[in-house]
VMD Tcl script that builds the backbone (N, CA, C; Angstrom):
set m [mol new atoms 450]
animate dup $m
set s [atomselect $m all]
$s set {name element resname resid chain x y z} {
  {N N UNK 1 A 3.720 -9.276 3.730}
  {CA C UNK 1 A 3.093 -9.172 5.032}
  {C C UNK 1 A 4.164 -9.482 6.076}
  {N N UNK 2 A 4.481 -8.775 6.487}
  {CA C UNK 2 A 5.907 -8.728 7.178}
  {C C UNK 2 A 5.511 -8.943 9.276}
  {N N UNK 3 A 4.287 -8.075 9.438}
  {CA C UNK 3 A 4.272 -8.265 10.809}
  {C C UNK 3 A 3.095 -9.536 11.184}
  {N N UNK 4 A 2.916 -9.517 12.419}
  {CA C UNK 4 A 2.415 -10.721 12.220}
  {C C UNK 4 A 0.842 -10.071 12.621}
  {N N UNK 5 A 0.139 -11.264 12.401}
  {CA C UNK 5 A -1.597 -11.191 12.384}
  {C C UNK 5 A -2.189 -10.925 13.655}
  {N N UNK 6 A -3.054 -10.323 13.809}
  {CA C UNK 6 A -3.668 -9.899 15.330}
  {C C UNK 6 A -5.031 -10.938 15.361}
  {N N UNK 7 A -5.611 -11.518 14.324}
  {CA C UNK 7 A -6.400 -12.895 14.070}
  {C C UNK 7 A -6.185 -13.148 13.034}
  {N N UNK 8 A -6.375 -14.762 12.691}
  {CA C UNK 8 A -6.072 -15.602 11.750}
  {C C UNK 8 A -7.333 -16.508 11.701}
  {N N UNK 9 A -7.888 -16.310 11.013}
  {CA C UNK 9 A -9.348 -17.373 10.701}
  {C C UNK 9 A -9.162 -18.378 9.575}
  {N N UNK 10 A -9.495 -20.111 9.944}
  {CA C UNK 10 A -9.440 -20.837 9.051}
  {C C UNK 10 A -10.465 -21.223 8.919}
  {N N UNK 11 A -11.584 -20.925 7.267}
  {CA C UNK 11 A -13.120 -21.593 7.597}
  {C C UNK 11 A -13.289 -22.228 6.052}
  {N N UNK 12 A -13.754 -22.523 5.956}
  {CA C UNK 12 A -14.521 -23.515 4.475}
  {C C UNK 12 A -15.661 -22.279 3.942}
  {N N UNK 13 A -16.037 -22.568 3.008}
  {CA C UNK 13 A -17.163 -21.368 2.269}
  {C C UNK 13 A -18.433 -22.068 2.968}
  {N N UNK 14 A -18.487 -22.977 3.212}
  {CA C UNK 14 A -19.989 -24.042 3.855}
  {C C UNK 14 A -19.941 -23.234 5.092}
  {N N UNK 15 A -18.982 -23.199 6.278}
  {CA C UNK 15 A -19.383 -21.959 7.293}
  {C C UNK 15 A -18.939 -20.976 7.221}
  {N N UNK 16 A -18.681 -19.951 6.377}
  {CA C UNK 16 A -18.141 -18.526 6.231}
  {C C UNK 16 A -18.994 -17.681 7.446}
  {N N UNK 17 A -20.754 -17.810 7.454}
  {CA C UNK 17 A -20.970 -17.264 8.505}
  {C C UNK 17 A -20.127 -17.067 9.568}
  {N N UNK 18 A -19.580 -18.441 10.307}
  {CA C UNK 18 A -19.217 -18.435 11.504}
  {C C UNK 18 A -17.481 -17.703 11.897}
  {N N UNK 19 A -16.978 -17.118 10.865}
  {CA C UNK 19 A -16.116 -16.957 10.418}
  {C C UNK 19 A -15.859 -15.493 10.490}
  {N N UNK 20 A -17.298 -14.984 9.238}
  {CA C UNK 20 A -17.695 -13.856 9.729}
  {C C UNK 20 A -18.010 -12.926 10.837}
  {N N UNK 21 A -18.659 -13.955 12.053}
  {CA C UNK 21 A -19.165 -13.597 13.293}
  {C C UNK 21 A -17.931 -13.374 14.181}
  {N N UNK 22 A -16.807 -13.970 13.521}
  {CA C UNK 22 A -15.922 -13.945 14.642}
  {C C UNK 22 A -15.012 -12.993 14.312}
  {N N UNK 23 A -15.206 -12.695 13.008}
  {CA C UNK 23 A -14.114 -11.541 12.609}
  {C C UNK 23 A -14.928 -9.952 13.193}
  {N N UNK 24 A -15.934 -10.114 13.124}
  {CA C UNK 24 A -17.337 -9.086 13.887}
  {C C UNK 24 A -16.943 -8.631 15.300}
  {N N UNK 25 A -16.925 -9.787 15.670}
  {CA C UNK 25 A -16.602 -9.959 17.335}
  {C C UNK 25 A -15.197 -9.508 17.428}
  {N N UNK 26 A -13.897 -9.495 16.419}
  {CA C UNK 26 A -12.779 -8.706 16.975}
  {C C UNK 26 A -12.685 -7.169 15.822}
  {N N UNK 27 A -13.245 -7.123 15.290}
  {CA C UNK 27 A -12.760 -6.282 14.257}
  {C C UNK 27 A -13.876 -4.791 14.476}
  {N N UNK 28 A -15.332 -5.238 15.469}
  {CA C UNK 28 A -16.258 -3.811 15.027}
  {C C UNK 28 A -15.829 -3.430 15.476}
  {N N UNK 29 A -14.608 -2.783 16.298}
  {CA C UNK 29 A -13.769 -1.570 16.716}
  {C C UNK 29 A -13.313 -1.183 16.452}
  {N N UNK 30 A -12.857 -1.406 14.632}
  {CA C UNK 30 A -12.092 -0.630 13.549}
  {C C UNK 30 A -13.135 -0.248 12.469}
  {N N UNK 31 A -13.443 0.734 11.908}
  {CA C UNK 31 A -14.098 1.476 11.121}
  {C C UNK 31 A -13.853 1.239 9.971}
  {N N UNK 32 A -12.242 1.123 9.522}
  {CA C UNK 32 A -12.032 0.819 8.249}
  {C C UNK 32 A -11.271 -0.460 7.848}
  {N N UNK 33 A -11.908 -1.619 6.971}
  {CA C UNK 33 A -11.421 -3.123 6.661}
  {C C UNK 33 A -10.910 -2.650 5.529}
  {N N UNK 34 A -9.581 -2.817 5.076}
  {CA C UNK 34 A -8.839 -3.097 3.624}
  {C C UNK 34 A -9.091 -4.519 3.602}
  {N N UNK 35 A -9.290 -5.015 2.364}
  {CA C UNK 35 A -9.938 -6.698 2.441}
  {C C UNK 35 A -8.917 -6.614 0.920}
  {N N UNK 36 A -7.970 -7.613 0.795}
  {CA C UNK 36 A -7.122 -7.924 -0.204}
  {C C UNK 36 A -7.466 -9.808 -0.601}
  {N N UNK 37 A -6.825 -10.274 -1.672}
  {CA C UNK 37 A -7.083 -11.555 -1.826}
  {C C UNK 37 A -6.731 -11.291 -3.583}
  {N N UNK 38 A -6.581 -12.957 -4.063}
  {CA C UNK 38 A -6.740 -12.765 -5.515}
  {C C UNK 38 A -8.128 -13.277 -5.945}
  {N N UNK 39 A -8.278 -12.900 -7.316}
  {CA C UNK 39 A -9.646 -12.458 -7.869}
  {C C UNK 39 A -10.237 -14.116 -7.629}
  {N N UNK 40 A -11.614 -14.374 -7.361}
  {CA C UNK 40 A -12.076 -15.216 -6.617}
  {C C UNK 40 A -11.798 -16.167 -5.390}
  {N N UNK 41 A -11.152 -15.069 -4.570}
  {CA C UNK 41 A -11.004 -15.562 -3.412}
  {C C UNK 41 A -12.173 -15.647 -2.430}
  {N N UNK 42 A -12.479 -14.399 -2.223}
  {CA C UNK 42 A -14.172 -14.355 -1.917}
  {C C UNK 42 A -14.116 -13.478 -0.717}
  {N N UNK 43 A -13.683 -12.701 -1.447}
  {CA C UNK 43 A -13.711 -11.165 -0.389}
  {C C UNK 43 A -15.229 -10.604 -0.513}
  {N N UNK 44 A -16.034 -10.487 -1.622}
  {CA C UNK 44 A -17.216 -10.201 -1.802}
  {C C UNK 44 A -18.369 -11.092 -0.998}
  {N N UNK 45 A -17.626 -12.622 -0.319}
  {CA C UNK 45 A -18.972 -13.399 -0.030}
  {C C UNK 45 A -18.367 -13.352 1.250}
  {N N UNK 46 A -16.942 -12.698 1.763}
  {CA C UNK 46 A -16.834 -12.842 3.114}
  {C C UNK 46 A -18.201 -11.816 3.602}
  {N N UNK 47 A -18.114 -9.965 2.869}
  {CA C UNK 47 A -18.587 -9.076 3.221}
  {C C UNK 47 A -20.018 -9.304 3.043}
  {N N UNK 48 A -20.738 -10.461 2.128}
  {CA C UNK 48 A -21.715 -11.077 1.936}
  {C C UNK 48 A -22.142 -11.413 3.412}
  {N N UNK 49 A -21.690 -12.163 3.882}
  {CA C UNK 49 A -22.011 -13.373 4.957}
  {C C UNK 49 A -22.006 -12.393 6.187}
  {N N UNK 50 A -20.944 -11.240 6.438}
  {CA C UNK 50 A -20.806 -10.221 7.541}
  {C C UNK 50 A -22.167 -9.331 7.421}
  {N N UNK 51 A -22.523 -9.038 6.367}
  {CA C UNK 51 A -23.920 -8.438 6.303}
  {C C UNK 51 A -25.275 -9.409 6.628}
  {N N UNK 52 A -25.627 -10.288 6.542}
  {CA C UNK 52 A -26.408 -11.300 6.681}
  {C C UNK 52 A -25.583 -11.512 8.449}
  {N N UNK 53 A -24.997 -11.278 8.776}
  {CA C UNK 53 A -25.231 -11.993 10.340}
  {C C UNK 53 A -25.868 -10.569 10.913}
  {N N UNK 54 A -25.063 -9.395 10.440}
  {CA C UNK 54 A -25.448 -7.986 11.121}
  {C C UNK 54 A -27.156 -7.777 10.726}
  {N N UNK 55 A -27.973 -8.539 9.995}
  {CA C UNK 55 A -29.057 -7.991 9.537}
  {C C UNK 55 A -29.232 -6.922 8.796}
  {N N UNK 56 A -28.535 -7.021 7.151}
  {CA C UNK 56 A -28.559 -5.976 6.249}
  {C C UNK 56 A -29.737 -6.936 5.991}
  {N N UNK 57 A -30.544 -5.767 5.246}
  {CA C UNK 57 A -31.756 -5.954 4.435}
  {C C UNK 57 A -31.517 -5.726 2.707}
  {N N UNK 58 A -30.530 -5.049 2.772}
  {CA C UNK 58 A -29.870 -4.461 0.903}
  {C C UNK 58 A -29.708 -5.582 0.434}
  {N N UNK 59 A -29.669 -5.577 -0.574}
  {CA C UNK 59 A -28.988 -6.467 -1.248}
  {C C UNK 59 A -27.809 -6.281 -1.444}
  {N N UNK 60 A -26.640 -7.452 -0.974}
  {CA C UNK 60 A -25.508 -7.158 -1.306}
  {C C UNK 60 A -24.222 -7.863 -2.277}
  {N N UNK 61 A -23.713 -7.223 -2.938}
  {CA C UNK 61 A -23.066 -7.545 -4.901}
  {C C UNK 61 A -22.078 -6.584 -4.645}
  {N N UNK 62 A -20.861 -7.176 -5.546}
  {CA C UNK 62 A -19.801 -6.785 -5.156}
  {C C UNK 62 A -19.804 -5.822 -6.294}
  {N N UNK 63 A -19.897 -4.291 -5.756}
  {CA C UNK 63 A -19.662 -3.278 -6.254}
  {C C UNK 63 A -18.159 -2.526 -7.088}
  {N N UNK 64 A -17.928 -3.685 -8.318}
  {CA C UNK 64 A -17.154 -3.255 -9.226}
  {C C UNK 64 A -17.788 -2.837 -9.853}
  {N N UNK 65 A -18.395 -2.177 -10.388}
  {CA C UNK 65 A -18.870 -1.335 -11.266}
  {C C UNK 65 A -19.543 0.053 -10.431}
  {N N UNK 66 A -20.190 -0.103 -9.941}
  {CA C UNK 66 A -20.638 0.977 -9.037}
  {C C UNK 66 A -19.644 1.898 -7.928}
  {N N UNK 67 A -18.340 1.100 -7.937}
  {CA C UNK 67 A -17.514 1.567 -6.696}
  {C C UNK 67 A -18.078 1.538 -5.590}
  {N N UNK 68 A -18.888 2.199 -5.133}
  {CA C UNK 68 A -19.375 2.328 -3.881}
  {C C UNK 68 A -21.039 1.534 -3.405}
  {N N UNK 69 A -21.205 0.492 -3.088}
  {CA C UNK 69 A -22.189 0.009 -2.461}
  {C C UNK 69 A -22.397 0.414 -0.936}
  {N N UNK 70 A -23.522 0.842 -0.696}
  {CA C UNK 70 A -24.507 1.335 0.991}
  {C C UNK 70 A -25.382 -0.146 1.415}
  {N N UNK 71 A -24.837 -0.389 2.658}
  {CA C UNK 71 A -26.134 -1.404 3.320}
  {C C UNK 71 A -25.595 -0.586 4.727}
  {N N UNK 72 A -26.659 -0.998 5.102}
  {CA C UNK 72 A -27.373 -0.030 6.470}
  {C C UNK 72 A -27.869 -1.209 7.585}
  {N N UNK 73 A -27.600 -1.105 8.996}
  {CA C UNK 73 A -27.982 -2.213 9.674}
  {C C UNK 73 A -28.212 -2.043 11.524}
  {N N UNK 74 A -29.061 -2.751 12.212}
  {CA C UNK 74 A -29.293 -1.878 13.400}
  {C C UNK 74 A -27.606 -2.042 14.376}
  {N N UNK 75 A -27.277 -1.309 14.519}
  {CA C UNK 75 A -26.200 -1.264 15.217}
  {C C UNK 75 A -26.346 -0.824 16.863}
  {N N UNK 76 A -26.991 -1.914 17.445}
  {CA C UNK 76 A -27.281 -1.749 19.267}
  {C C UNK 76 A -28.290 -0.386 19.135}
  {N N UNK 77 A -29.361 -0.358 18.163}
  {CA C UNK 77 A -30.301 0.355 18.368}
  {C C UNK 77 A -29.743 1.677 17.518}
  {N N UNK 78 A -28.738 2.135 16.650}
  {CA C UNK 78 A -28.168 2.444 16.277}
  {C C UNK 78 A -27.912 2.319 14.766}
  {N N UNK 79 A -29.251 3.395 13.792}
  {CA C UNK 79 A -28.421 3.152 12.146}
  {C C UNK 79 A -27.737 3.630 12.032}
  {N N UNK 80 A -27.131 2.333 11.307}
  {CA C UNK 80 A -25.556 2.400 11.015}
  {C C UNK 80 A -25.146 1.899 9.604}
  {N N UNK 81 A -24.186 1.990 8.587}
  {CA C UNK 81 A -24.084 2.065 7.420}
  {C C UNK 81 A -22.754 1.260 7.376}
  {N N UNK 82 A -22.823 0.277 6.177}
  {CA C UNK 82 A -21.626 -0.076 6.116}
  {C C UNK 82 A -21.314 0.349 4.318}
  {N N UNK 83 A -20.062 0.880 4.092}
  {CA C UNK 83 A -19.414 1.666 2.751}
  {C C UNK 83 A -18.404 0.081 2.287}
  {N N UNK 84 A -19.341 -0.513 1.120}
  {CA C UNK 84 A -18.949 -1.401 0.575}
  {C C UNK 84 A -17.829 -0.987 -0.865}
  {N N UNK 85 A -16.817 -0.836 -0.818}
  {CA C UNK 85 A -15.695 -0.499 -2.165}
  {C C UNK 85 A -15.203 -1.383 -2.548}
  {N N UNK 86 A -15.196 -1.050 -4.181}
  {CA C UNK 86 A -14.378 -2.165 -4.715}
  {C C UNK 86 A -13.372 -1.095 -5.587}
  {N N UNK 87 A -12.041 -0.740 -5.333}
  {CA C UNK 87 A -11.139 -0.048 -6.064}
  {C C UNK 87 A -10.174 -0.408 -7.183}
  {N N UNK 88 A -10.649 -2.218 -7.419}
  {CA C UNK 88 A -9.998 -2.776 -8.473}
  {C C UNK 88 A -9.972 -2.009 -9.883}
  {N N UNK 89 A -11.036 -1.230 -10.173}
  {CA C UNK 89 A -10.717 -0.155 -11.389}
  {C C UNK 89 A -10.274 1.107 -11.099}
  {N N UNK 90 A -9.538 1.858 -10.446}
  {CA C UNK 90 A -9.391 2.822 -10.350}
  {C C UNK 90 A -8.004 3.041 -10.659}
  {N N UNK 91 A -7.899 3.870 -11.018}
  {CA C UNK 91 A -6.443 4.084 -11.564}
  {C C UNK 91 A -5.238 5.035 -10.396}
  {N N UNK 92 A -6.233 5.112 -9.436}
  {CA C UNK 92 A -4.890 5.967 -8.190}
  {C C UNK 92 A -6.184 6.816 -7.501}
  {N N UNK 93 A -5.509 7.500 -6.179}
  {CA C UNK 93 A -6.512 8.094 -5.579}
  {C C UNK 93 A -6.916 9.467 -5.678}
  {N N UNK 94 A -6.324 9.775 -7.067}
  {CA C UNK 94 A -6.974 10.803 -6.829}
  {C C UNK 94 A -8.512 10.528 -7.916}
  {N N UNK 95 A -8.336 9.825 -8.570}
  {CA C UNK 95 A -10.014 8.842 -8.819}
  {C C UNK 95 A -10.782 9.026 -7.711}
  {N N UNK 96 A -10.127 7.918 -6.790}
  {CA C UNK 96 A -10.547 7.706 -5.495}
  {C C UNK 96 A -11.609 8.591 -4.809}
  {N N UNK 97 A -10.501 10.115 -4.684}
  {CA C UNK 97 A -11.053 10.867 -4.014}
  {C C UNK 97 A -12.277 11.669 -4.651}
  {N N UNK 98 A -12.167 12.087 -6.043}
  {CA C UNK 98 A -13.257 12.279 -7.139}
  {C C UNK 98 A -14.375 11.739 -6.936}
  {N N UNK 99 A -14.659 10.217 -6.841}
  {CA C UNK 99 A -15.672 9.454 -6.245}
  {C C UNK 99 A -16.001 9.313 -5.447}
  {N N UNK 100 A -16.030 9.724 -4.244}
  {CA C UNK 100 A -16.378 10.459 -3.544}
  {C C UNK 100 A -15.729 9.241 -2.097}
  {N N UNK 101 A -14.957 8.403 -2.266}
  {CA C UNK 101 A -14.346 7.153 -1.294}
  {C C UNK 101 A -13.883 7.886 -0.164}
  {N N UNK 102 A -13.214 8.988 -0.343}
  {CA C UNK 102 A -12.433 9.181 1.286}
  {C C UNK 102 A -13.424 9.900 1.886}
  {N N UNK 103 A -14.284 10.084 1.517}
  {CA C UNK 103 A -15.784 10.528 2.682}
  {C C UNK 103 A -16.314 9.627 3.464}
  {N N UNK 104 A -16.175 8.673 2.422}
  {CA C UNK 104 A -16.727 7.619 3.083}
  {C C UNK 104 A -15.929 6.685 4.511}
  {N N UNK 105 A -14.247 6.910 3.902}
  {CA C UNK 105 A -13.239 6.630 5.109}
  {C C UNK 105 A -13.579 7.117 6.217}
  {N N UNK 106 A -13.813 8.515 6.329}
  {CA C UNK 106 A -13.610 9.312 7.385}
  {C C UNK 106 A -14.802 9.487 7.651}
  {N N UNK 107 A -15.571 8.618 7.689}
  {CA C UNK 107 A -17.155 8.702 8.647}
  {C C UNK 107 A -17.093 8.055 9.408}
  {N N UNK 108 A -17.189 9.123 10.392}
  {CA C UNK 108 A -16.542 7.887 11.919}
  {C C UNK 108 A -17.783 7.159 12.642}
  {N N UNK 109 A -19.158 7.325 11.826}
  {CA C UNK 109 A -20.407 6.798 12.069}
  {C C UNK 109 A -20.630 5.446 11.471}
  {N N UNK 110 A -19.792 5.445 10.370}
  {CA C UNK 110 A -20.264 4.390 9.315}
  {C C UNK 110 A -18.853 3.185 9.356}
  {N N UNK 111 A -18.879 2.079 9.144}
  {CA C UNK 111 A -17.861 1.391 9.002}
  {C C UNK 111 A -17.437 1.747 7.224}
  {N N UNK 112 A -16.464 1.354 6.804}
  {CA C UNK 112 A -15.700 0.909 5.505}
  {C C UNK 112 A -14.975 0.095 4.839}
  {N N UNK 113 A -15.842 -1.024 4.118}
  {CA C UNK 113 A -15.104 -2.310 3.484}
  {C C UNK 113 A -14.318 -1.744 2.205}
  {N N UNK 114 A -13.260 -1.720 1.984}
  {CA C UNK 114 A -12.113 -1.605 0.965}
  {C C UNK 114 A -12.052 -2.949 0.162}
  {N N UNK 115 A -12.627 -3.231 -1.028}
  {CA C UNK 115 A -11.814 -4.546 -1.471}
  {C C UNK 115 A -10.975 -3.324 -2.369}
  {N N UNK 116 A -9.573 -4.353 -3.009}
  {CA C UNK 116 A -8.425 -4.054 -3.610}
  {C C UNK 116 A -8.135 -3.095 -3.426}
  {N N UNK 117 A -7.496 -2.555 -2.123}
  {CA C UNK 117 A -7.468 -1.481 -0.882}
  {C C UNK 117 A -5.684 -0.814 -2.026}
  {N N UNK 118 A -5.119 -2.161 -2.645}
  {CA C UNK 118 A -3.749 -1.265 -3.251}
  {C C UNK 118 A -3.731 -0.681 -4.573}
  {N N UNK 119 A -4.847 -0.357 -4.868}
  {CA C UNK 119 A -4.897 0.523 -5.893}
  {C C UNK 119 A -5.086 2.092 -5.756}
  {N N UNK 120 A -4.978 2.469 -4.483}
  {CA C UNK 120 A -5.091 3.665 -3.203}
  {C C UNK 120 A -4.936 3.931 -2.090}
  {N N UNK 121 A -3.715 3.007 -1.737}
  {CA C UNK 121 A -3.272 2.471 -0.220}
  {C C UNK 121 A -2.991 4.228 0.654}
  {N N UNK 122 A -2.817 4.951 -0.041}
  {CA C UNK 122 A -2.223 6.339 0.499}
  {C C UNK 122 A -3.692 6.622 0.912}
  {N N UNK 123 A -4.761 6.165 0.631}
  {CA C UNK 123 A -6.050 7.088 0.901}
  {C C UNK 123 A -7.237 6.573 2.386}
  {N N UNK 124 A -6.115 5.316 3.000}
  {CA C UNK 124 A -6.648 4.457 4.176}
  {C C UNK 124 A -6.021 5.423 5.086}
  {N N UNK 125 A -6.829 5.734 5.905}
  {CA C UNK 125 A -6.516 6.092 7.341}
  {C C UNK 125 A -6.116 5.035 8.450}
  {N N UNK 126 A -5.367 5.857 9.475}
  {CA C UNK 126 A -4.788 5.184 10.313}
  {C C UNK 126 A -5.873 5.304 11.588}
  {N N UNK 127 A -6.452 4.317 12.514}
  {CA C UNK 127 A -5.754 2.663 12.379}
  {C C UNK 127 A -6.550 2.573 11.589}
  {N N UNK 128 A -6.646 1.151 10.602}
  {CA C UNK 128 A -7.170 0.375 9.727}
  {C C UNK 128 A -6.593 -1.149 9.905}
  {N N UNK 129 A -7.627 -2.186 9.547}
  {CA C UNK 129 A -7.129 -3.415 9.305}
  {C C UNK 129 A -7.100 -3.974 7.839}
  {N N UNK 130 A -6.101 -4.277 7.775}
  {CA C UNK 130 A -6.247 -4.949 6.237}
  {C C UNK 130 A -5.953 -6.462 6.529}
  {N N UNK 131 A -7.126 -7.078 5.937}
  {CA C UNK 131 A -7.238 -8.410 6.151}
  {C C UNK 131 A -7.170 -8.983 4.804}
  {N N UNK 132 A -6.346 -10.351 5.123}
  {CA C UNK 132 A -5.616 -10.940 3.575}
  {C C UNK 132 A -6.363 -12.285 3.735}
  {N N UNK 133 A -7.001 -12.779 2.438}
  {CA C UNK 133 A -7.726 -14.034 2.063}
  {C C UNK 133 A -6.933 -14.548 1.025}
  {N N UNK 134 A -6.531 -15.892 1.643}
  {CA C UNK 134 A -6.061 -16.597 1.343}
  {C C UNK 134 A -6.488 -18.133 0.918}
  {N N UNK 135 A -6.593 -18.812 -0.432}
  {CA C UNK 135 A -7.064 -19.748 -0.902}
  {C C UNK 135 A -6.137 -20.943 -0.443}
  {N N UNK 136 A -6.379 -21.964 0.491}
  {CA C UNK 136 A -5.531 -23.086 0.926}
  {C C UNK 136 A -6.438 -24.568 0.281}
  {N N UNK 137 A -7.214 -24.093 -0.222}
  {CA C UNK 137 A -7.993 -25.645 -0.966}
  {C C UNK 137 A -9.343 -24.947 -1.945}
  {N N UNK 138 A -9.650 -26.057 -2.329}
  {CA C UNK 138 A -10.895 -26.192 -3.399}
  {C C UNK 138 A -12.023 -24.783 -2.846}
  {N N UNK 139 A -12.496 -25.177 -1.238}
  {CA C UNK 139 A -13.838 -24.787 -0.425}
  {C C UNK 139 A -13.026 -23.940 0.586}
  {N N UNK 140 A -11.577 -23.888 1.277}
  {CA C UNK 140 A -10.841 -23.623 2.410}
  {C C UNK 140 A -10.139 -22.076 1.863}
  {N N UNK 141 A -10.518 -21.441 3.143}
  {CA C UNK 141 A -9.946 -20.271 3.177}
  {C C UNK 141 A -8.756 -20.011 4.751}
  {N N UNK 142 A -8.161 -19.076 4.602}
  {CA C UNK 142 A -7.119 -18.415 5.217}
  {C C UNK 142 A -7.525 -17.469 5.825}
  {N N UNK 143 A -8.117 -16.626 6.858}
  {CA C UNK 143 A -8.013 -14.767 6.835}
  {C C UNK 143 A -7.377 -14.193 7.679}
  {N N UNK 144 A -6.585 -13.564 7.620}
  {CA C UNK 144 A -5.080 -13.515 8.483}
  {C C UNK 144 A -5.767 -11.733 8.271}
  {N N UNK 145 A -5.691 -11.123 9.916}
  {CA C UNK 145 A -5.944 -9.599 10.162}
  {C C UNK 145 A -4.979 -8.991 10.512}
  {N N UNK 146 A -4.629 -7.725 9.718}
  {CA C UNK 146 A -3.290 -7.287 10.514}
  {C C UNK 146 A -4.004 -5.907 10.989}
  {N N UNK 147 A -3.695 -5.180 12.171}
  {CA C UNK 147 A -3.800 -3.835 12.791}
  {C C UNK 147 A -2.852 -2.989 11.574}
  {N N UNK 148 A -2.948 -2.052 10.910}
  {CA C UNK 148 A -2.686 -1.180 10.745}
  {C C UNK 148 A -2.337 0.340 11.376}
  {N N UNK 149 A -1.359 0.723 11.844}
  {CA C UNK 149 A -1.240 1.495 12.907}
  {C C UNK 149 A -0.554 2.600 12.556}
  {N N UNK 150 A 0.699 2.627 11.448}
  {CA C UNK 150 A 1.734 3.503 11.578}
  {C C UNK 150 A 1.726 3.813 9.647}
}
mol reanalyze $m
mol bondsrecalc $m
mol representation Tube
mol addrep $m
């Protein structure tokens, strides 16, 4: 991670909500989140907690097996869809694209959560944020956002 962060969030898993709300508050102006971290970091309960403030009604589970999870939510009077991915099994993008993921990129209606965004980094559109979770204790997290631009 070479450039530097456009936000940096430090929260505990006890308020992830508030964490969430604030990554909401700078980030719904990007369509597509690459969300990276190592395996139980809690990229699945960040996108957990971001759905529960937006008022998803789905149930939401971190779609490794399914690849692609749908929750849907009022967006200023406005349904709106958020494209939950998990690309940790995929073997490259042209999987990717088979499964139907870069449709889902390029819906400029719908947002797109990427977990393990580098198993198909060629298949993120520009801009994108890829946000890195980082484990600093037992309960304490890191989430450092970078703009993706070029």
């Amino acid at each position: 991670m070479e450039q530097e962060p456009v936000l940096q969030i430090s929260y505990s898993l006890s308020n992830i909500r508030n964490a969430a709300d604030k990554l909401w508050q700078y980030a719904h102006q990007y369509r597509v989140w690459a969300l990276s971290g190592q395996m139980g970091a809690g990229k699945t309960t960040l996108v957990h907690a971001l759905c529960d403030n937006l008022g998803v009604t789905d149930a939401v589970s971190s779609p490794t097996f399914a690849l692609i999870n749908q929750y849907n939510f009022d967006n200023n009077g406005t349904d709106t869809t958020i494209y939950h991915m998990d690309w940790y099994r995929l073997k490259g993008e042209e999987e990717a694209v088979h499964a139907g993921m870069e449709d889902c990129l390029l819906d400029k209606n719908s947002y797109a959560i990427v977990e393990w965004p580098e198993q198909a980094p060629g298949l993120l559109p520009r801009p994108h944020l890829h946000m890195y979770i980082e484990i600093t204790g037992p309960e304490e997290r890191l989430l450092k956002v970078l703009l993706i631009n070029k």
